[in-house]
N, C-alpha and C positions, 0 to 999 in steps of 0.2 A: 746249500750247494748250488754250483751253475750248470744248467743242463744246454744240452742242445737237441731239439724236435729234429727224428730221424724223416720225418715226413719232408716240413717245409726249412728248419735247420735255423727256425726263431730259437733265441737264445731266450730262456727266465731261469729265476731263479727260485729255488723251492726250500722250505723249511722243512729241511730232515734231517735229524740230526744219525750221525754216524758212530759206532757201528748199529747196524741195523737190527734190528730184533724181530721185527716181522713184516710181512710184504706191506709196500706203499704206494698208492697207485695214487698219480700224476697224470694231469691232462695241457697238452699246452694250451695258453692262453691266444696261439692267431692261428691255429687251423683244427684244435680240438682230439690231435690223433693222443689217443691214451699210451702209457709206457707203465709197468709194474718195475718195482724196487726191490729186489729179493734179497735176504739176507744169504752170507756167503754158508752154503751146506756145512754142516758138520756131519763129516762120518761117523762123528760117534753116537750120534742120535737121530737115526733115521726115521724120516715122517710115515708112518701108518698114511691107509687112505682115508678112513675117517676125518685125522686130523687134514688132510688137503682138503675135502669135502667143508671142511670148518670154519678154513680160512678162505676158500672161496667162498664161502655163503657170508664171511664178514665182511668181504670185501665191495658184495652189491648194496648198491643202493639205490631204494625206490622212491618213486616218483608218481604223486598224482596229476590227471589234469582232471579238472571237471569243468567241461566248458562243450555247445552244442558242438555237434561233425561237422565241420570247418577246411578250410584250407589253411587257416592259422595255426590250429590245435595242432593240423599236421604237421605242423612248421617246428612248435614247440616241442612235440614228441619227438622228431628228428633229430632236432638241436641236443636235445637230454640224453637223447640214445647216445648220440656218438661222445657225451662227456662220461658217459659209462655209468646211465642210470636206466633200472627196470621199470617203464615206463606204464601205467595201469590207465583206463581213459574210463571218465564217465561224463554221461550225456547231461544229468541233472543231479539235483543234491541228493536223490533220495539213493542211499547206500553208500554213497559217496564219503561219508563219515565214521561211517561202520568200518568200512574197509579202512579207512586212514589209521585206526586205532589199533584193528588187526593185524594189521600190516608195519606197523609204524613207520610210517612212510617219513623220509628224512625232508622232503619236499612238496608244498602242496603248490600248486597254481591253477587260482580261481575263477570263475567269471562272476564278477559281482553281481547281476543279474541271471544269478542260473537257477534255471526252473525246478520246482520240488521244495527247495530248501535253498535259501540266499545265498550266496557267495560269504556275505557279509558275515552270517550266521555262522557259516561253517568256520570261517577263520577266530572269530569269536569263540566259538567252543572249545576247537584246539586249543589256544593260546590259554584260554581257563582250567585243562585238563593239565594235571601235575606231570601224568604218563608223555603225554608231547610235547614235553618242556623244549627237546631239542630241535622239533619240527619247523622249518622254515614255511610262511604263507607268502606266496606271491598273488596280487590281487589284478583280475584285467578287467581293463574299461571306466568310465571315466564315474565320478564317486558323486559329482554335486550337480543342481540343477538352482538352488537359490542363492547361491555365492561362486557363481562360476570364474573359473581362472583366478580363482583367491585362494586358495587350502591346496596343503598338501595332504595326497591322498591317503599318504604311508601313515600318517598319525592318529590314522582313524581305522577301530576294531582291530587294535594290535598286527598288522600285517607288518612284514620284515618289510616288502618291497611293492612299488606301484609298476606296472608295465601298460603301454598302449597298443592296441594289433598292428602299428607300423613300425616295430622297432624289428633294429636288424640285427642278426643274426653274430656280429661282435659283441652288440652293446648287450644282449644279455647273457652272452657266455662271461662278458666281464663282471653282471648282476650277481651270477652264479659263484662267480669267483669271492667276490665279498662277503655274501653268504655261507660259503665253505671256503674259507683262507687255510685251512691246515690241509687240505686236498688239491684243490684248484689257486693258482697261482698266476694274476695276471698279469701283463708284459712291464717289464720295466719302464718302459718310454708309452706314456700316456698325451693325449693331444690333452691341449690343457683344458681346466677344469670348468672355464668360461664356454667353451665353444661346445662340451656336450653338456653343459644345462642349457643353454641357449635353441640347442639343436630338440631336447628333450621338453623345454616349453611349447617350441612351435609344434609338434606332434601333440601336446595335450589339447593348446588350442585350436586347433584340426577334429581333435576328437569331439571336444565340446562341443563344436559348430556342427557335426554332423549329425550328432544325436539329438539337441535340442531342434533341429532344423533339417528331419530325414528325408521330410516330400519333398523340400524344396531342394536338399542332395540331390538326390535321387533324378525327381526329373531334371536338376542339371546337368546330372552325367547322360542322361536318355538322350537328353535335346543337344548338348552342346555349349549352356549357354550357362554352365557353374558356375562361373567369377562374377555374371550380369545378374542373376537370381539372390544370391548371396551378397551383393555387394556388400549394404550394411554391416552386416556380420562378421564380414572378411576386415571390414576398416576398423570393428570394434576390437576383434582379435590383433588386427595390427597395433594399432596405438598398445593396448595393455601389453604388446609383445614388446615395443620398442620402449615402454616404463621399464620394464625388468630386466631389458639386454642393456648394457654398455654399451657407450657409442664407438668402444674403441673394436669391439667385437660387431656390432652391424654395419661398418663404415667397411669393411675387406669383407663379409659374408650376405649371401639373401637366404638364409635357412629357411626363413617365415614363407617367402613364395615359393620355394622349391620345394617345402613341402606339400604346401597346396597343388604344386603341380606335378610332381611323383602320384600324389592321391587321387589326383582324377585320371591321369594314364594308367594309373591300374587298373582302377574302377572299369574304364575305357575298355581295354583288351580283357578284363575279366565279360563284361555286357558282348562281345565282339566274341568271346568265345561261347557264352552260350546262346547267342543265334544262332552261329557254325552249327554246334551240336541240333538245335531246333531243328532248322533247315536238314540237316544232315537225317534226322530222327524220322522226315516226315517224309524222304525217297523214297 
């Protein structure tokens, strides 16, 4: 059936089939506001509170993050809340697994490198356990260090899905959306399918460069002088970017640089905000 978001009044379409038999809750897919589906009251079967209590406790769904206190993590728990999931946060692996199992959490999203117990590990385990056959693993951060910008990350320790800490807040409510297709529904009109793998390579090879190469990040963001520090790096990243895009896609787009430069204006005013706060701390 076609809906229309009361919110922003994007039109998708959602697979529900009619009549209803018990509530279905819908999130749209371009500004996330939730809608519930109620089946039409029968008078002649009136719901107890129990049963309401029942079918609101069917209706949540939880979510883990296990990644350090971030301004990302916060990002992702935001993002999940408002698609109408119960959002749980741990710092490292350790209970982190516990709880997944306890909880059966319908969603994990991991930091490959999180302290206690791997990311890697944890998604490995789930995906081995019969009980969280249905659990989605989303894995963050970048996977390789002796094949880099060659592998995909998803094909490695069973994870449904690879993300990087620059993605925006569309591209993975649409992740979401793939993930749970009988719940979440994303928009009919998609940019095409060239331009966000294109858009999503140049953020892997961003991440790459920054993790293999974090001093010399790092003091380029301090000094000013990222693009000069990095050159190499930046021209290896280009050429293997410009192997895998089409030219009919890099000839009308600069994804590859405007990544690189979204990434250091953040870096930028994140450094810019905590001297403020220093300065500010030491009045």
């Amino acid at each position: 059936m076609e809906l229309i978001c009361k919110q922003c009044s994007a039109k998708y379409r959602a697979a529900v089939s009619l009549p209803l038999t018990q509530p279905v809750r819908l999130v749209c897919p371009s500004c996330g506001k939730q809608a519930i589906l109620k089946p039409a009251p029968d008078p002649r079967a009136p719901v107890s509170l129990e049963q309401e209590r029942t079918l609101r406790r069917a209706l949540i769904r939880r979510a883990v993050i296990a990644d350090e206190p971030r301004e990302f993590r916060s990002f992702l728990g935001s993002e999940l809340r408002q698609l109408g999931f119960e959002v749980t946060f741990f710092d490292s692996g350790e209970g982190a697994l516990e709880h997944i199992r306890e909880a059966r959490a319908e969603l994990v999203i991991v930091n490959v490198y999180l302290r206690g117990k791997l990311g890697v590990e944890i998604s490995e385990e789930i995906k081995n356990d019969p009980d969280l056959a249905k659990t989605k693993v989303v894995l963050i951060g970048a996977l390789f260090r002796a094949n880099r910008f060659r592998a995909n990350p998803t094909n490695l320790y069973g994870a449904d899905e690879y993300i990087e800490d620059q993605i925006p807040g569309r591209e993975l409510r649409e992740i979401i959306a793939r993930l749970f297709p009988a719940v979440f529904h994303p928009p009919e009109e998609h940019e095409p399918v060239e331009l966000d793998e294109a858009r999503r390579l140049a953020r892997l090879i961003l991440s790459d460069i920054v993790i293999y190469n974090s001093g010399k990040a790092e003091s380029g963001i301090r000094d000013g002088n990222f693009f000069e520090v990095l050159r190499d790096e930046i021209e290896d990243g280009r050429q293997y970017y410009e192997s895998r895009v089409p030219f009919r896609v890099r000839q009308n787009t600069e994804f590859f640089t405007e990544t690189l430069q979204q990434f250091v204006e953040m870096k930028r005013e994140e450094l810019e905000k905590s001297r403020t706060g220093t300065e500010f701390n030491e009045r």
